[in-house]
PDB file of the backbone (N, CA, C, O) and the ligand in Angstrom, with CONECT records:
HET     ZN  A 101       1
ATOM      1  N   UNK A   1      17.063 -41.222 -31.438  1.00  0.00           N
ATOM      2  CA  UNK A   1      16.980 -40.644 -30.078  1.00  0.00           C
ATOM      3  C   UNK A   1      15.766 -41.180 -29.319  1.00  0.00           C
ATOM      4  O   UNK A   1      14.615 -41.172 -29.754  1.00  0.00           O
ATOM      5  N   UNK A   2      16.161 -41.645 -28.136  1.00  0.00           N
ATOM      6  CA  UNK A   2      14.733 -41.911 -27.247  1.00  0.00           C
ATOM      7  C   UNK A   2      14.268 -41.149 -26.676  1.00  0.00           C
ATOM      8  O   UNK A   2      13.064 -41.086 -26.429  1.00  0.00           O
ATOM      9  N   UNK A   3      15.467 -40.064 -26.183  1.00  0.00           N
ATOM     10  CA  UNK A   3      15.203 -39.197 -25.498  1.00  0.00           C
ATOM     11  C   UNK A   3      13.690 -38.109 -25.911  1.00  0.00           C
ATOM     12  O   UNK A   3      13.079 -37.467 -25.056  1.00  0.00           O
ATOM     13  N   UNK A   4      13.438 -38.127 -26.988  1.00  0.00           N
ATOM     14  CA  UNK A   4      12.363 -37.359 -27.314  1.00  0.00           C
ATOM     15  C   UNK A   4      10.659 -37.334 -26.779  1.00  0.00           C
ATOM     16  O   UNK A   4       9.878 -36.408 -26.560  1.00  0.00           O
ATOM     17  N   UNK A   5      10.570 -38.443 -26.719  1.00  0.00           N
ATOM     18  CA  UNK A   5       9.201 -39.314 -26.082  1.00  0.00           C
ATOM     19  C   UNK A   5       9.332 -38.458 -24.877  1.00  0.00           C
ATOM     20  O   UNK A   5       9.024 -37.284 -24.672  1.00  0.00           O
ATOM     21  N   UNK A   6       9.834 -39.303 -24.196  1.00  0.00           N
ATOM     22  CA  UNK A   6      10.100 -39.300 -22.239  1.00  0.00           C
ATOM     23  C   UNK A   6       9.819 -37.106 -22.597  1.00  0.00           C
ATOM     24  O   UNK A   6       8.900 -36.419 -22.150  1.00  0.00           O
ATOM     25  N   UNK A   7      10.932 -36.668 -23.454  1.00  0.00           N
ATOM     26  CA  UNK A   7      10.768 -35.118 -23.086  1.00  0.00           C
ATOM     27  C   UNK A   7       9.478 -34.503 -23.005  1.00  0.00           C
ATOM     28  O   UNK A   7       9.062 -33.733 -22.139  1.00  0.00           O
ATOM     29  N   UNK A   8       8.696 -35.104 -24.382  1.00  0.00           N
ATOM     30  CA  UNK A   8       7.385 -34.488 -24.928  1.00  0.00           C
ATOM     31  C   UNK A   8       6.676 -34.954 -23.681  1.00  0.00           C
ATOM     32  O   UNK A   8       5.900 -34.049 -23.373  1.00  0.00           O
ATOM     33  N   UNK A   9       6.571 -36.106 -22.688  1.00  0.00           N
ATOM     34  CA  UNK A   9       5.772 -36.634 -21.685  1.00  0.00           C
ATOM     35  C   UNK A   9       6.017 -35.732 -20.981  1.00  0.00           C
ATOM     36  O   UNK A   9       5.296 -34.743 -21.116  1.00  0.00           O
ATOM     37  N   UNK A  10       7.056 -35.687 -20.003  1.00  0.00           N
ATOM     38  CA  UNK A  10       7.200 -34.333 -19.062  1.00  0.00           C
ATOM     39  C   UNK A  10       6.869 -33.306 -19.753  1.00  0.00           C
ATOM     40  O   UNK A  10       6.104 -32.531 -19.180  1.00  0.00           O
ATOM     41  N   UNK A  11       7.201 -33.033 -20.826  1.00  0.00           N
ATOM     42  CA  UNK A  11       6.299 -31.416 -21.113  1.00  0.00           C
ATOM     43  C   UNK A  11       4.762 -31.569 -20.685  1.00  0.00           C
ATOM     44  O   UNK A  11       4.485 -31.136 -19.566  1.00  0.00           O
ATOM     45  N   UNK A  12       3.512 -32.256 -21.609  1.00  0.00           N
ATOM     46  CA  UNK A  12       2.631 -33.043 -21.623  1.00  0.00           C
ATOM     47  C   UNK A  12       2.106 -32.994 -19.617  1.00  0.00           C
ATOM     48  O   UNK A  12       1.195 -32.374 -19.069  1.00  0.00           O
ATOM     49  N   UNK A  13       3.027 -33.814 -19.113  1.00  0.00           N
ATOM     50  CA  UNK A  13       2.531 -33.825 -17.547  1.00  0.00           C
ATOM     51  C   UNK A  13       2.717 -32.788 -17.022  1.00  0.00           C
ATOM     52  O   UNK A  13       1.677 -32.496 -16.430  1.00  0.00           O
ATOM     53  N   UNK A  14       3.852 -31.638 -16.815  1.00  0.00           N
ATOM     54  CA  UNK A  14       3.680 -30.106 -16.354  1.00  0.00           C
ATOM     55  C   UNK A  14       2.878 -29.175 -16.894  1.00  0.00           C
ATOM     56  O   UNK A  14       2.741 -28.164 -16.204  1.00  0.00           O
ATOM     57  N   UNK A  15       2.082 -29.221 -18.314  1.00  0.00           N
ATOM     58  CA  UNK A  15       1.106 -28.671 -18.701  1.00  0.00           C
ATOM     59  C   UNK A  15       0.445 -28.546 -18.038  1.00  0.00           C
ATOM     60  O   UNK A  15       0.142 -27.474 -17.514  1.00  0.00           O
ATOM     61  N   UNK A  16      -0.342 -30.369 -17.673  1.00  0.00           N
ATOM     62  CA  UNK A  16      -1.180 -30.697 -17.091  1.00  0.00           C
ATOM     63  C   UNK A  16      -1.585 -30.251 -15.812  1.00  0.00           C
ATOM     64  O   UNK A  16      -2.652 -29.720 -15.502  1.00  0.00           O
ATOM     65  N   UNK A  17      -0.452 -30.572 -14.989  1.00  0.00           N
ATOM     66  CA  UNK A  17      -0.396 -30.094 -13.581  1.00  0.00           C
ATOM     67  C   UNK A  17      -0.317 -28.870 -13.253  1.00  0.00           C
ATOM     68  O   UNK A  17      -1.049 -28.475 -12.345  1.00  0.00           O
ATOM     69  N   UNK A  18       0.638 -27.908 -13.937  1.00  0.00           N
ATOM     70  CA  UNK A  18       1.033 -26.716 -13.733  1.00  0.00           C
ATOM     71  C   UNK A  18      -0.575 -25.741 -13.209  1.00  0.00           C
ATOM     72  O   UNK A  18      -0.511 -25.072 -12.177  1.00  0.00           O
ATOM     73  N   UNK A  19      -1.791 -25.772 -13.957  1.00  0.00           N
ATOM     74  CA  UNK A  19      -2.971 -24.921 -13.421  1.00  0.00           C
ATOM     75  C   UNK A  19      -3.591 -25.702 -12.200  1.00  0.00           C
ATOM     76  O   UNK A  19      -4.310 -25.109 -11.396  1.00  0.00           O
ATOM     77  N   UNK A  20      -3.294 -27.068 -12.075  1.00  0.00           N
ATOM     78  CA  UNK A  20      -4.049 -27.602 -10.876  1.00  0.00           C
ATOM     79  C   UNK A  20      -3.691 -27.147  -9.677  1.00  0.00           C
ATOM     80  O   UNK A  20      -4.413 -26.827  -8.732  1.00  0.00           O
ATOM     81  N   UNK A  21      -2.346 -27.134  -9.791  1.00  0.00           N
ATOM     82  CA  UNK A  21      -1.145 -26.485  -8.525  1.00  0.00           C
ATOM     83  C   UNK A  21      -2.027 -25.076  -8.310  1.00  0.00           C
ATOM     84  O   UNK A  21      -2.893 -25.045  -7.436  1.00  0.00           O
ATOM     85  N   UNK A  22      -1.798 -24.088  -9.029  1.00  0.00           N
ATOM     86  CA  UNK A  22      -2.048 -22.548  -8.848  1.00  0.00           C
ATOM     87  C   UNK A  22      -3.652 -22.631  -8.585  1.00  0.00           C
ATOM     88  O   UNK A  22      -4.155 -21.647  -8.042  1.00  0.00           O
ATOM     89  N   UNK A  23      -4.266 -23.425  -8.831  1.00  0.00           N
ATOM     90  CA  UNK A  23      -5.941 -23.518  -8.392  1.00  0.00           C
ATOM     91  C   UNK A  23      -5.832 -23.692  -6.957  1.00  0.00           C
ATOM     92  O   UNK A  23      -6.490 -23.128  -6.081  1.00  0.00           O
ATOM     93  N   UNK A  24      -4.487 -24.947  -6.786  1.00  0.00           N
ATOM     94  CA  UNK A  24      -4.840 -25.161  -5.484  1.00  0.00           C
ATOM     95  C   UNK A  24      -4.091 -23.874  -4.809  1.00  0.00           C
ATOM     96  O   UNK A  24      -4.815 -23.431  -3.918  1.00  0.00           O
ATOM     97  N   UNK A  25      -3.235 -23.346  -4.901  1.00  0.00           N
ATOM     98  CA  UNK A  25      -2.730 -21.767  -4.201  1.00  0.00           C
ATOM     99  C   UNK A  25      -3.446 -21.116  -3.851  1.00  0.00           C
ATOM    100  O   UNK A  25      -3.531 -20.835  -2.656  1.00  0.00           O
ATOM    101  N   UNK A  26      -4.513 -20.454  -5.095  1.00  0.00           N
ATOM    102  CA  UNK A  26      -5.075 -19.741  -5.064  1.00  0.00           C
ATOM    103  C   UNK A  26      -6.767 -19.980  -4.202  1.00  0.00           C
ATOM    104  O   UNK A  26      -7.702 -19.291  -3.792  1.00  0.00           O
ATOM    105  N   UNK A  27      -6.393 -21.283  -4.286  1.00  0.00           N
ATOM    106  CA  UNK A  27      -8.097 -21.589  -3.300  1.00  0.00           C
ATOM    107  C   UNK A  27      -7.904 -20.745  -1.655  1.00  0.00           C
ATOM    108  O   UNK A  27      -8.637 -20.050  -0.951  1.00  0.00           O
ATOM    109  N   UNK A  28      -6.212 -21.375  -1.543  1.00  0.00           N
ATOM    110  CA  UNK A  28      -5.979 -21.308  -0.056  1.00  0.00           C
ATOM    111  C   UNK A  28      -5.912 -19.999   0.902  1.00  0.00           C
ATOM    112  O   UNK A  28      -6.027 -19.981   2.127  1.00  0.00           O
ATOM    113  N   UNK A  29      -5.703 -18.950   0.053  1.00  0.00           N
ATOM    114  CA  UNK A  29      -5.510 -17.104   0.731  1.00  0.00           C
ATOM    115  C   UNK A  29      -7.052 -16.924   1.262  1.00  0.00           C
ATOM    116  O   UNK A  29      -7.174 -16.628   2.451  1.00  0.00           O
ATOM    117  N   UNK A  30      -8.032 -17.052   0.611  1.00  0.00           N
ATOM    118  CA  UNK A  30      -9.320 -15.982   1.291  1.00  0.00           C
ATOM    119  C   UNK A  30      -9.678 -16.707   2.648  1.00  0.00           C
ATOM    120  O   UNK A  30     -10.545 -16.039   3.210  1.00  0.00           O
ATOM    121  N   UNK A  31      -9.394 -17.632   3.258  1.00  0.00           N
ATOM    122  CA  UNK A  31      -9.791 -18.043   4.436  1.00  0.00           C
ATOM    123  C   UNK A  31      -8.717 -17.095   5.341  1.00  0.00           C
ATOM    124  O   UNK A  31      -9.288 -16.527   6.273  1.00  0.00           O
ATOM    125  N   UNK A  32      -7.727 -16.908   5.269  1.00  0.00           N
ATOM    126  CA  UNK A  32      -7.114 -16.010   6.086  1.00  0.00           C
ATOM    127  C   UNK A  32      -7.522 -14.908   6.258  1.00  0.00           C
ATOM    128  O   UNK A  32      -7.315 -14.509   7.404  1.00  0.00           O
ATOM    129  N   UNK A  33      -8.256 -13.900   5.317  1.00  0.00           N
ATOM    130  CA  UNK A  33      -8.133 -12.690   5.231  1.00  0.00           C
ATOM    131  C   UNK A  33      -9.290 -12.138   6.470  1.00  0.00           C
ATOM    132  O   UNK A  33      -8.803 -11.447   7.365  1.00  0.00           O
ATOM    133  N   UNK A  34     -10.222 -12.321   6.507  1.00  0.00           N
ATOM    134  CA  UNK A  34     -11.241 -11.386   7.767  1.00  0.00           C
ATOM    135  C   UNK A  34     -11.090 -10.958   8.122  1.00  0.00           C
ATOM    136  O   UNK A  34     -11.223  -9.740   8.002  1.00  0.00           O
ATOM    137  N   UNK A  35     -10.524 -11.763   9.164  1.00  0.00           N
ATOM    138  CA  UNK A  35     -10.284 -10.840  11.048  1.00  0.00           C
ATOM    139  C   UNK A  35      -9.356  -9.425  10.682  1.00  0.00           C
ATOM    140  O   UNK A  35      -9.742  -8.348  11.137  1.00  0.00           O
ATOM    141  N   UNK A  36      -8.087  -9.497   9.814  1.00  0.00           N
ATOM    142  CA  UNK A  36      -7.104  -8.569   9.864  1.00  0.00           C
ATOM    143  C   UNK A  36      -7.803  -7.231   8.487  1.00  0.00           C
ATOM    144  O   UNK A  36      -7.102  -6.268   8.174  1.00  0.00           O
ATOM    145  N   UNK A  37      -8.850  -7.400   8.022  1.00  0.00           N
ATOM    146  CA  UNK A  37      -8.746  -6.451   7.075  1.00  0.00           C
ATOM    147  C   UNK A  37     -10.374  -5.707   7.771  1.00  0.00           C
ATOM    148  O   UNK A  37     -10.781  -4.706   7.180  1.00  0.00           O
ATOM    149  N   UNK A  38     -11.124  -6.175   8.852  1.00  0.00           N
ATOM    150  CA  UNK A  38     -12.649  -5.675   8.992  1.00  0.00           C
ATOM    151  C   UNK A  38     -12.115  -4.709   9.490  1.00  0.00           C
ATOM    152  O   UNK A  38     -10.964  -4.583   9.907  1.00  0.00           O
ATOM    153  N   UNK A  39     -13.481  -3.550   9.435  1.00  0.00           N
ATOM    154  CA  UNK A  39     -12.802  -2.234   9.686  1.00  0.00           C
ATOM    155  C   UNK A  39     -14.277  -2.077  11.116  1.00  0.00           C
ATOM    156  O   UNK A  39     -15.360  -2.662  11.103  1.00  0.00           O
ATOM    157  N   UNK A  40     -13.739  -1.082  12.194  1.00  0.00           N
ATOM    158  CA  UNK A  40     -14.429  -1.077  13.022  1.00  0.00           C
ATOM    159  C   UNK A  40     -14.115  -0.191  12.989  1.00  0.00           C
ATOM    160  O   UNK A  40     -13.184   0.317  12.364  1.00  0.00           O
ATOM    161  N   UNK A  41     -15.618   0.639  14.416  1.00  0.00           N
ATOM    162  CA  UNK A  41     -15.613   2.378  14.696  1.00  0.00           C
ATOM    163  C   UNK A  41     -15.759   2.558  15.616  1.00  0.00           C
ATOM    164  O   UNK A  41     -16.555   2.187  16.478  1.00  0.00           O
ATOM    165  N   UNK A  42     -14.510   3.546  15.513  1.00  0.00           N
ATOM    166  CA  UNK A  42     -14.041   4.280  16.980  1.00  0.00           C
ATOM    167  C   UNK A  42     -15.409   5.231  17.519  1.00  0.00           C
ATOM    168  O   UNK A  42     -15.703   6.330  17.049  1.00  0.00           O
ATOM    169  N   UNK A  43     -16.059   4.605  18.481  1.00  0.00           N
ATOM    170  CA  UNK A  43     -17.167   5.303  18.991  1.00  0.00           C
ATOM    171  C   UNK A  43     -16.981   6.844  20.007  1.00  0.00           C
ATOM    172  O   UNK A  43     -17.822   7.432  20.687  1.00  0.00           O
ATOM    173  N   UNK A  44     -15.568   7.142  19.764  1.00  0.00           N
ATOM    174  CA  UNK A  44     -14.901   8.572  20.309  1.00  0.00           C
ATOM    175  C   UNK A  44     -14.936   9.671  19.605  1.00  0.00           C
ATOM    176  O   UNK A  44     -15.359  10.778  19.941  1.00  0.00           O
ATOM    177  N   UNK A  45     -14.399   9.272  18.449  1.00  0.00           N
ATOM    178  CA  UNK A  45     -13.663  10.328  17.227  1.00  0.00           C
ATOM    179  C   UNK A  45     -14.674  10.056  15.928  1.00  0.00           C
ATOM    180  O   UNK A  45     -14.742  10.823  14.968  1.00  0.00           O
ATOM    181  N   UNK A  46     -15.318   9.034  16.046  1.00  0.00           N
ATOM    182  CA  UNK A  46     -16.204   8.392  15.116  1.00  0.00           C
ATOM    183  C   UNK A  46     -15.290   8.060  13.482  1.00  0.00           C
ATOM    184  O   UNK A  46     -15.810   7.806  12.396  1.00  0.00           O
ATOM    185  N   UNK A  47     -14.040   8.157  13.758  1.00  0.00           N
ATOM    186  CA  UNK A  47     -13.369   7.440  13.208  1.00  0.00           C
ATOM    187  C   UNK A  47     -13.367   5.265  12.766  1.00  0.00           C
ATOM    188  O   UNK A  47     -13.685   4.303  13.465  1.00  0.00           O
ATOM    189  N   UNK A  48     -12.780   5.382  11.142  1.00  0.00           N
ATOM    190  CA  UNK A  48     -12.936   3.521  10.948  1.00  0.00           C
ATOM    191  C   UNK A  48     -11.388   3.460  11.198  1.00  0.00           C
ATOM    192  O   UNK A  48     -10.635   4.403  10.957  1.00  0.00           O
ATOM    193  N   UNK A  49     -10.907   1.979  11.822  1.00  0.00           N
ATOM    194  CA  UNK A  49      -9.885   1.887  11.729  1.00  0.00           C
ATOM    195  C   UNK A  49      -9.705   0.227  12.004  1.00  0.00           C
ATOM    196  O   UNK A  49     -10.268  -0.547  12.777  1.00  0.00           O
ATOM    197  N   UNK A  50      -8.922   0.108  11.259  1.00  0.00           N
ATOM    198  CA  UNK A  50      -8.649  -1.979  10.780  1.00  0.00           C
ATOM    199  C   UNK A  50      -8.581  -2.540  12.188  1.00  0.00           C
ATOM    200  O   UNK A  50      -7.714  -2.057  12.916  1.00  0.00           O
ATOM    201  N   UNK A  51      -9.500  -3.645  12.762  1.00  0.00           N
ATOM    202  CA  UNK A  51      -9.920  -4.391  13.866  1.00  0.00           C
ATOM    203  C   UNK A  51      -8.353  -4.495  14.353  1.00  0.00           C
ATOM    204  O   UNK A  51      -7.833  -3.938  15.320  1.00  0.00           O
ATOM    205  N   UNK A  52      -7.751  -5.391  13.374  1.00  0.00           N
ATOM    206  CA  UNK A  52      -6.066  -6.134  14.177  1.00  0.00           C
ATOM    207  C   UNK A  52      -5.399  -4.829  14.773  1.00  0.00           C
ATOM    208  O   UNK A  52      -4.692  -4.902  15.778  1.00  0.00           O
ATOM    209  N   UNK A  53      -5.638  -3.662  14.139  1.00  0.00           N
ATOM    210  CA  UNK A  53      -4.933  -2.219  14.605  1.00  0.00           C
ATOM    211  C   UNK A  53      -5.372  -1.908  15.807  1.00  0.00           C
ATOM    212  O   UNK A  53      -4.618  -1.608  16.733  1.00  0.00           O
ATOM    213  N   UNK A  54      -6.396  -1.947  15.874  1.00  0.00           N
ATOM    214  CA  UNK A  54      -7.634  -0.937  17.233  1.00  0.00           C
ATOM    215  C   UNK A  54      -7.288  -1.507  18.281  1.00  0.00           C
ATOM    216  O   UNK A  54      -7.128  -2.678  18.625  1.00  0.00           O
ATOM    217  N   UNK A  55      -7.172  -0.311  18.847  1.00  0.00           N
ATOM    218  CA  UNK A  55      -6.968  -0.619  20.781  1.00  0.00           C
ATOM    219  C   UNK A  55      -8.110  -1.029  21.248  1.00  0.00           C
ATOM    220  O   UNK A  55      -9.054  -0.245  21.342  1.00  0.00           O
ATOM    221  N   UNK A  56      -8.202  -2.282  21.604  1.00  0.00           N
ATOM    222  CA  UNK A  56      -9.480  -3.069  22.118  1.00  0.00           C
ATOM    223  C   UNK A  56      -9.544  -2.859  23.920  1.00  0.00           C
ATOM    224  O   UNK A  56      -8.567  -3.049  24.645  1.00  0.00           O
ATOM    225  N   UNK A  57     -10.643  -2.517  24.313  1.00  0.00           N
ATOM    226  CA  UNK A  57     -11.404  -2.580  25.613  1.00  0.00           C
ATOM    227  C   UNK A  57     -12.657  -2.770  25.783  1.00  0.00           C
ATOM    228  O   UNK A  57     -13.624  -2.090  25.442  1.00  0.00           O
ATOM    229  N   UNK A  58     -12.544  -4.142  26.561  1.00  0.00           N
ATOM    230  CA  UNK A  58     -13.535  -4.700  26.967  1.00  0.00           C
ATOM    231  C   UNK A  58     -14.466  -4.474  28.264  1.00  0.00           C
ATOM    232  O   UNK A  58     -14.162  -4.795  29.413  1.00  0.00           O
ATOM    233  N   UNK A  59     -15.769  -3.802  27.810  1.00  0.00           N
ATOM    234  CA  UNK A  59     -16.267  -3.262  29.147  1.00  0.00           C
ATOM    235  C   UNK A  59     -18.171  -3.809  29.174  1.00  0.00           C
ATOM    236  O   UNK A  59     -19.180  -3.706  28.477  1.00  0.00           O
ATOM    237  N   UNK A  60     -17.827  -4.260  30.162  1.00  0.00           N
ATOM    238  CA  UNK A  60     -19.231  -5.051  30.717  1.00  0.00           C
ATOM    239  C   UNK A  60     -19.655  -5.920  29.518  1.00  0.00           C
ATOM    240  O   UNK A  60     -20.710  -5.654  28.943  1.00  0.00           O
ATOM    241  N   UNK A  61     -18.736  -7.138  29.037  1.00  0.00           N
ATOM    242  CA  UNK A  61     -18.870  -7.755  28.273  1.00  0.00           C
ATOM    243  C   UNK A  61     -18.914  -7.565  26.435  1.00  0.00           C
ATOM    244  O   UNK A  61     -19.068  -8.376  25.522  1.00  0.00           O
ATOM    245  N   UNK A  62     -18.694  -6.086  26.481  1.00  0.00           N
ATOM    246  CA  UNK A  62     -19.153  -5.574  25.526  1.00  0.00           C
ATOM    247  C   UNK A  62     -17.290  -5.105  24.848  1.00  0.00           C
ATOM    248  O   UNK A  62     -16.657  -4.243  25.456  1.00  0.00           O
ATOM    249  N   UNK A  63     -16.691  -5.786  23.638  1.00  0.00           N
ATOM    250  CA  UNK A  63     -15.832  -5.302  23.174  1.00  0.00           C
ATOM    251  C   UNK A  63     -15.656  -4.261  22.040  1.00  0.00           C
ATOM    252  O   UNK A  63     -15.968  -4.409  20.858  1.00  0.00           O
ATOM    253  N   UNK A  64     -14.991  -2.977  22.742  1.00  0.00           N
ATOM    254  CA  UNK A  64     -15.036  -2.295  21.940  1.00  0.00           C
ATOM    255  C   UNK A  64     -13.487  -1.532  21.226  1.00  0.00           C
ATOM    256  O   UNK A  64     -12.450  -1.811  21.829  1.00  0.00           O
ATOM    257  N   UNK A  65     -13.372  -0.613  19.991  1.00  0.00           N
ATOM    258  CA  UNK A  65     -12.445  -0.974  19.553  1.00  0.00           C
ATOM    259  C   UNK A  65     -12.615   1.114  19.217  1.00  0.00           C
ATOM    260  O   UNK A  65     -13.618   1.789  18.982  1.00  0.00           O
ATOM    261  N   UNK A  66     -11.217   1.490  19.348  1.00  0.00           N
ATOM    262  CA  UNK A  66     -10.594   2.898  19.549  1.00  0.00           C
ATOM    263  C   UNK A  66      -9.057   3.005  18.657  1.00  0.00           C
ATOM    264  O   UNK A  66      -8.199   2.128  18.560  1.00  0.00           O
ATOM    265  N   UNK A  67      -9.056   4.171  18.158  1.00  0.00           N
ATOM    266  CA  UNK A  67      -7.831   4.400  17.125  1.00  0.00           C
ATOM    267  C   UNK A  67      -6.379   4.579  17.477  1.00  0.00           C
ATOM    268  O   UNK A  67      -5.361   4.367  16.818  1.00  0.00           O
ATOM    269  N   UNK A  68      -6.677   5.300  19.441  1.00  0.00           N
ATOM    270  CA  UNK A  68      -5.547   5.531  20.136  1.00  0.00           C
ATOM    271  C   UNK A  68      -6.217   5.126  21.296  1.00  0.00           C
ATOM    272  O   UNK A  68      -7.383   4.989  21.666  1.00  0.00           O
ATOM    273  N   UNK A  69      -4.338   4.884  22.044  1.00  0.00           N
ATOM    274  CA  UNK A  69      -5.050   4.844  23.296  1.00  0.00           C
ATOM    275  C   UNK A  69      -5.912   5.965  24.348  1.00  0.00           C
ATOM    276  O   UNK A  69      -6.565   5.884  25.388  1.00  0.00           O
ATOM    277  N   UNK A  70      -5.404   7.227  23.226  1.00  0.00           N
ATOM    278  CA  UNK A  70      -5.900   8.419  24.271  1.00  0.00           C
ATOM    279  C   UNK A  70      -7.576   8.621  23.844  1.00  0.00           C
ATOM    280  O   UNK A  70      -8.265   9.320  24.587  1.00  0.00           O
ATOM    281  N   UNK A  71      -8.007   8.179  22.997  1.00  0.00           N
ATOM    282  CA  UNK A  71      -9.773   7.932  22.955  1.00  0.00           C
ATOM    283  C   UNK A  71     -10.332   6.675  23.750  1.00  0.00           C
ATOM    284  O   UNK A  71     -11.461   6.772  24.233  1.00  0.00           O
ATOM    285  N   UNK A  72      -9.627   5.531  23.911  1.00  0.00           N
ATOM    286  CA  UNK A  72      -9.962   4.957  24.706  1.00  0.00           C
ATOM    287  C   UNK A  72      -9.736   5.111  26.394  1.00  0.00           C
ATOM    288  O   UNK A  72     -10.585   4.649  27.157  1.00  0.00           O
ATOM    289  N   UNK A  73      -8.856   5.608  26.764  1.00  0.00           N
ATOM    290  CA  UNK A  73      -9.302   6.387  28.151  1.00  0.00           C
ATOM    291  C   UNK A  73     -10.547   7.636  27.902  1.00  0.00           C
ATOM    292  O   UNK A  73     -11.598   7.388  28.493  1.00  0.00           O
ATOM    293  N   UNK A  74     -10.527   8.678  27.253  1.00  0.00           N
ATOM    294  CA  UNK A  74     -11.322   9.345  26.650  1.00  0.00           C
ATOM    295  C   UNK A  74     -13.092   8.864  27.151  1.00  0.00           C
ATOM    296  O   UNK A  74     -14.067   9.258  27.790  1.00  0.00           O
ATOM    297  N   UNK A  75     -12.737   8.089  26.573  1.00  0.00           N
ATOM    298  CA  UNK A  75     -14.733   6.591  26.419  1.00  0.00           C
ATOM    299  C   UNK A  75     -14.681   6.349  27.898  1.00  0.00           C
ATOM    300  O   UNK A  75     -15.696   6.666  28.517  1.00  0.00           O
ATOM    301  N   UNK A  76     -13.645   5.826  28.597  1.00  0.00           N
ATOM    302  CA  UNK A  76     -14.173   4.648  30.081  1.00  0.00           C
ATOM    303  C   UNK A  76     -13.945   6.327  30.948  1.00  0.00           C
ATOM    304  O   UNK A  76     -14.570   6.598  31.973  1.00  0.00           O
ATOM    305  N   UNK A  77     -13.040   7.207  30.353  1.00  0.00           N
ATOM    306  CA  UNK A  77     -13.588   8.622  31.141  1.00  0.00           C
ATOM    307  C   UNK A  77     -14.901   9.112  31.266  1.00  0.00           C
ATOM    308  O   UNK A  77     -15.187   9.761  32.272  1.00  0.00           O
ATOM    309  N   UNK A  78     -15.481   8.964  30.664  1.00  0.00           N
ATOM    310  CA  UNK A  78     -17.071   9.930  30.003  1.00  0.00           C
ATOM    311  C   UNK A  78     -18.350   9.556  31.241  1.00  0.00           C
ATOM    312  O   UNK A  78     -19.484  10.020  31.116  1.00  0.00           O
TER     313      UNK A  78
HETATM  314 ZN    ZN A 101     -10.353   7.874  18.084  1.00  0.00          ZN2+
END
């Protein structure tokens, strides 16, 4: 049989490769994560609540971030 060589090689080369692959996977997730998981505070209710969630209003340059919209009228009320 020839076939045996050539098999043991492909076994042999997916060994090989198989952890380089998942190194490279696994390098690639934590650059995404930041923006959507920081937690900011609702300066109304003094509530935390995840940035991508928060009702953002921007006032005199200054962005700020609220749990509903009814605390953020609430704030530019005050
Ligand atoms: Zn609130």
């Amino acid at each position: 049989m020839r076939l045996l060589p050539i098999l043991l090689f492909l076994i042999v080369v997916v060994v090989l490769l198989l952890p380089l692959v998942s190194r490279i996977r696994l390098s690639a997730p934590p650059a995404r994560r930041p923006l959507s998981d920081e937690l900011v505070k609702d300066p109304v209710c003094q509530t935390y609540i995840v940035k991508s969630r928060a009702v953002r209003r921007t006032e005199s340059g200054q962005v700020r971030y609220f749990c509903s919209e009814q605390c953020a009228r609430r704030d530019t009320g005050a």
